[in-house]
C-alpha positions in Angstrom: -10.7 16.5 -8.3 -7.4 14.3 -7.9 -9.1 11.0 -6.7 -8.1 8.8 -9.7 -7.8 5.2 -10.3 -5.0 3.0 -9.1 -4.9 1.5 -12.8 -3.9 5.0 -14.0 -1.3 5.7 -10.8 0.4 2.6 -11.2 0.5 2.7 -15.2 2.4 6.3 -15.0 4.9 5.0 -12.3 5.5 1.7 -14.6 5.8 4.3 -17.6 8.4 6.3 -16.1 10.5 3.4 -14.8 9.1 4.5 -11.0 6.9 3.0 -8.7 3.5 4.0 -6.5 3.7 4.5 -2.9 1.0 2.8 -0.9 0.3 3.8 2.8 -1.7 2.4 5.3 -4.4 4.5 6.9 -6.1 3.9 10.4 -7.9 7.1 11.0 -8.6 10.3 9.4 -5.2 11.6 11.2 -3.3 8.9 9.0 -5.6 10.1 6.0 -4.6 13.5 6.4 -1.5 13.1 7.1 -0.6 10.8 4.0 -2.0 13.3 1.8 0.1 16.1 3.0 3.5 13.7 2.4 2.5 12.8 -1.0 1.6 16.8 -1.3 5.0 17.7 -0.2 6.6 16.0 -2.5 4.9 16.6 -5.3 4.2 12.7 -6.1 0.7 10.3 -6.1 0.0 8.3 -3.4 -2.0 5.7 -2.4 -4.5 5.9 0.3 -4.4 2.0 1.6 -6.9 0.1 4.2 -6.4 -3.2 5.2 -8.9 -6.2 6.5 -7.4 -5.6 10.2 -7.8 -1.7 9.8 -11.4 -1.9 8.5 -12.3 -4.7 11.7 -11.0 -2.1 14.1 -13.5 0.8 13.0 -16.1 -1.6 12.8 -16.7 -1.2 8.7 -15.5 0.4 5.7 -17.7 2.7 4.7 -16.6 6.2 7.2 -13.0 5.8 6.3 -13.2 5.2 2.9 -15.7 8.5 2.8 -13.1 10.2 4.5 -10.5 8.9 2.1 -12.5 9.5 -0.8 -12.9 13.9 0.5 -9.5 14.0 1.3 -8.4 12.8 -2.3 -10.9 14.9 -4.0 -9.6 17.8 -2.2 -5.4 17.0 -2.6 -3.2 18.9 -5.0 -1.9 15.6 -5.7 -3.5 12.5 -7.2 -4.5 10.0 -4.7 -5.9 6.6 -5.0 -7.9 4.3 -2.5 -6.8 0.9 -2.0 -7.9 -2.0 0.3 -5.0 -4.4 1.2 -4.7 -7.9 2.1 -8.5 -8.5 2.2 -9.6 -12.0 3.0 -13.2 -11.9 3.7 -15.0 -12.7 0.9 -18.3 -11.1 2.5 -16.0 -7.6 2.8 -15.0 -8.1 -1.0 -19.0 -8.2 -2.4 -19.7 -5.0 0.2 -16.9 -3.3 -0.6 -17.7 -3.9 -4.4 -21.5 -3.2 -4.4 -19.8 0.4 -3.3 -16.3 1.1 -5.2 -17.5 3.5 -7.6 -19.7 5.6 -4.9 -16.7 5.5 -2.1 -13.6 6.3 -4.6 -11.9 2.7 -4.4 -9.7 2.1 -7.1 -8.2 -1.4 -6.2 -8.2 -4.2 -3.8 -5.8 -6.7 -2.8 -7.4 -10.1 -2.4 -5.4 -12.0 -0.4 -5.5 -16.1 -0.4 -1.8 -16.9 -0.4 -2.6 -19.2 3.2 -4.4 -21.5 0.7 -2.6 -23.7 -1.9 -2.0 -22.7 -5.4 -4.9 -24.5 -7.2 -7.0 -23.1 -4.3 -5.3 -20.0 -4.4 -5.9 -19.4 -8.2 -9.7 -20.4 -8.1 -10.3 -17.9 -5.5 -8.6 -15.0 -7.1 -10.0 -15.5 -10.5 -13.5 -15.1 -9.1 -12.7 -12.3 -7.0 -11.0 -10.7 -10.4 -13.9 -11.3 -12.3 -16.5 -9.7 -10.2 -13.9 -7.1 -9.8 -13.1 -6.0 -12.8 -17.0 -5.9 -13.6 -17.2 -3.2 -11.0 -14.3 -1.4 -12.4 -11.9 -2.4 -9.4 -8.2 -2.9 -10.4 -7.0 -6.0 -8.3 -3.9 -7.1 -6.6 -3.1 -10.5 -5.5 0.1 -12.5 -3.8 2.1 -15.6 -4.7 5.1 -16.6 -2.4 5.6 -15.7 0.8 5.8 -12.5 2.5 7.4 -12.5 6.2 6.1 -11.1 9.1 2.7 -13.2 9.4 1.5 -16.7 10.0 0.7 -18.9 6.8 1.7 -17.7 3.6 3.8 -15.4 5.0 6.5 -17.7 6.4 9.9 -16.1 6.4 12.7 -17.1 3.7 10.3 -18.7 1.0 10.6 -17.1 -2.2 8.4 -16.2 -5.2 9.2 -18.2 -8.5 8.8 -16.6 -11.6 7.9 -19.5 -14.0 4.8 -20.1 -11.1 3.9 -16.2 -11.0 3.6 -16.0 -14.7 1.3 -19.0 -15.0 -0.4 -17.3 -11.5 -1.1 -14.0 -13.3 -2.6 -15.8 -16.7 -4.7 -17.9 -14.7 -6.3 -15.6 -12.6 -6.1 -12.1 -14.7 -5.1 -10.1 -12.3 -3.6 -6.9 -12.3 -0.7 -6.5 -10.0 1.1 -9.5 -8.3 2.7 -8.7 -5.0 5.9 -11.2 -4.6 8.2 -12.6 -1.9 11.7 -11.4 -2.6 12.9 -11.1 1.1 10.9 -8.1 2.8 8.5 -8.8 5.8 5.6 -7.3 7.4 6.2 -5.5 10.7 9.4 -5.0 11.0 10.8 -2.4 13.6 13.5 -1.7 11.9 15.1 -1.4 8.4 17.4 -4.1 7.9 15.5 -5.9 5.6 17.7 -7.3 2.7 16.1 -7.7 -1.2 17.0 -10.7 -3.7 17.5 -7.7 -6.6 18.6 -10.5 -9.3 14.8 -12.2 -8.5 12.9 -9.0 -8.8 14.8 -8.4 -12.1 13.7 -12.2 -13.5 10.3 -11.4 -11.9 9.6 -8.4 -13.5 10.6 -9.9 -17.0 8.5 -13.3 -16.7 5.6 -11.2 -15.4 3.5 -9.3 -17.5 1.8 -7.1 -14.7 3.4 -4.7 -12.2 5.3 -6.3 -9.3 4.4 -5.0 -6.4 6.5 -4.9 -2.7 5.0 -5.6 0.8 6.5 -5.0 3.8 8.7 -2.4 2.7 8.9 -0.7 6.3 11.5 -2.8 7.1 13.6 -2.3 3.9 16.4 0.3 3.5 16.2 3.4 1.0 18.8 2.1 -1.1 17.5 -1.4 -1.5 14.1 0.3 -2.1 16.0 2.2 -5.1 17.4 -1.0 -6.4 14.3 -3.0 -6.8 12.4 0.0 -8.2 14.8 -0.1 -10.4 15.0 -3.9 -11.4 10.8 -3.7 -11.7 8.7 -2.8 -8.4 5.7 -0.6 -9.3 4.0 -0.2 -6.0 5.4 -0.2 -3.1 4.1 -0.4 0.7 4.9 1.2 3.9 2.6 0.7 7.0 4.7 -0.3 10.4 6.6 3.0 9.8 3.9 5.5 9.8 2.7 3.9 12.7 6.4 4.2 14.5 6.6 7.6 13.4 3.4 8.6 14.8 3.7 6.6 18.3 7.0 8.0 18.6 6.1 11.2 18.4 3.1 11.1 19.9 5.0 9.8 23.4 7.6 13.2 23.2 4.6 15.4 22.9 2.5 13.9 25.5 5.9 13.8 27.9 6.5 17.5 26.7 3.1 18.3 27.8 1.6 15.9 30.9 -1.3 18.5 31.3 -2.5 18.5 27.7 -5.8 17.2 27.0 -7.1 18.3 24.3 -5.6 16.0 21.4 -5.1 18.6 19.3 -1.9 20.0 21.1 -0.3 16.6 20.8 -1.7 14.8 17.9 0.1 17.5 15.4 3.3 16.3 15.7 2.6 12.9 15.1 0.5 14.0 11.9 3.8 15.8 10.6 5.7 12.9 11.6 3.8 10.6 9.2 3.8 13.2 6.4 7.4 14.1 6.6 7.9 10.1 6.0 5.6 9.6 3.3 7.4 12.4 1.2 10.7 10.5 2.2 9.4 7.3 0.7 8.0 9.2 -2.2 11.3 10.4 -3.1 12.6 7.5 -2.6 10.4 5.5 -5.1 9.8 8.3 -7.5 12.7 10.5 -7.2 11.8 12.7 -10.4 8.5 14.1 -8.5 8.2 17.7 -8.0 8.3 19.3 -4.6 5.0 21.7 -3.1 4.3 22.6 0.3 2.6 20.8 2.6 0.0 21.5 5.3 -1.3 19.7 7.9 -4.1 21.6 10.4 
């Protein structure tokens, strides 16, 4: 069985000077297709669901099942992770079930509240988490690419993220260096020097959202300077539509989904073992298969 704990995934990456990709999954398609990247080359993976993802199926529970079989079954290790969760109901349902459905961590995300706010909230949530075996992410600064918190150009200061991590005890700290959410393309420049100062005030792993829209080389460099988990969403989902609209033009008779959804499903794996070799170049290749 190769479902293992995000704690263990991202300790190896931070070990090895590497970091942990983290994809987001909307269906079992995504799910299968992750699996079969990280597969390919040869690297772990995480399996990633966020708050939006879960609200468009309706609940957690069938995804992360799904999630759960198709780590169990990789010849990689996977991990399951829930990102940018708000709902505090979601965090007690989820956590009443983390050990039966495989998840491994949890991003609690109150960054749209202020920092004393922001800090109560998180410590709780890392309490009860931690209690149920559950390694947790949070976020200080802000990320672009969403309302709030994630205004674009504000930064994340290190002095403030160290005293962030010691007062709420969590486990990973995901920081505002110059990335945003949903980006469309990859122009996206890093602040490299403030990862570097980040990742030596901070006594957890740093961890990078938005990194769709960021460029393979400045992914390199801020592994390098101290990300250890790294993010990539509005890319799979490019890949995939992109795909998906030459296959269905190739073929305006097709109906059954199967003749036009495996493209797509490649499309999404031969990205995630881009961004795996990109964030953990020393990984050993294998062979893929996506049916």
């Amino acid at each position: 069985m190769t479902l293992r704990p995000t704690a263990e995934l991202v300790g190896a990456a931070r070990a090895a000077g590497t970091a942990l990709g983290a994809f987001n999954v909307l269906s079992l398609d995504h799910a299968e297709a992750v699996a079969a990247g990280a597969s390919a080359a040869g690297a772990p993976a995480l399996l990633q669901l966020s708050q939006n993802a879960i609200a468009f199926r309706g609940g957690p529970e069938p995804l992360l099942a799904a999630c759960r079989e198709i780590a169990a079954a990789s010849p990689t290790p996977l991990g399951i992770h829930l990102d940018h969760i708000e709902d505090r109901e979601l965090v007690d349902r989820v956590l009443a079930r983390a050990a039966e459905l495989g998840v491994g961590s949890i991003m609690f995300d109150a960054s749209t509240l202020d920092y004393e706010a922001n800090v109560a909230a998180t410590r709780e949530v890392a309490e009860r988490a931690h209690e149920a075996g559950v390694w947790v992410e949070a976020e200080l600064g802000e990320i672009g690419g969403k309302d709030g918190a994630h205004a674009p150009g504000v930064r994340t200061d290190p002095g403030e993220a160290a005293a962030f991590v010691a007062a709420t005890g969590v486990d990973a700290l995901a920081v505002a260096v110059g990335s945003s959410h949903a980006m469309l393309d990859r122009s996206a420049r890093l602040d490299i020097p403030l990862i570097e100062r980040l990742a030596e005030a901070v006594p957890v792993p740093l961890v990078l959202h938005g990194s769709s829209g960021v460029p393979d080389d400045e992914i390199a460099r801020a592994v390098a300077a101290g990300i250890r988990k790294v993010n990539v969403g509005t890319a799979l989902n490019i890949a995939w539509t992109g795909a998906l609209r030459e296959q269905l033009a190739a073929q305006p008779e097709a109906v059954d989904p199967r003749k036009y959804t495996r493209a797509p499903r490649a499309a999404i794996g031969d990205l995630v073992a881009a961004f795996c070799d990109v964030v953990a170049p020393a990984a050993t290749p294998a062979t893929a298969s996506i049916r």
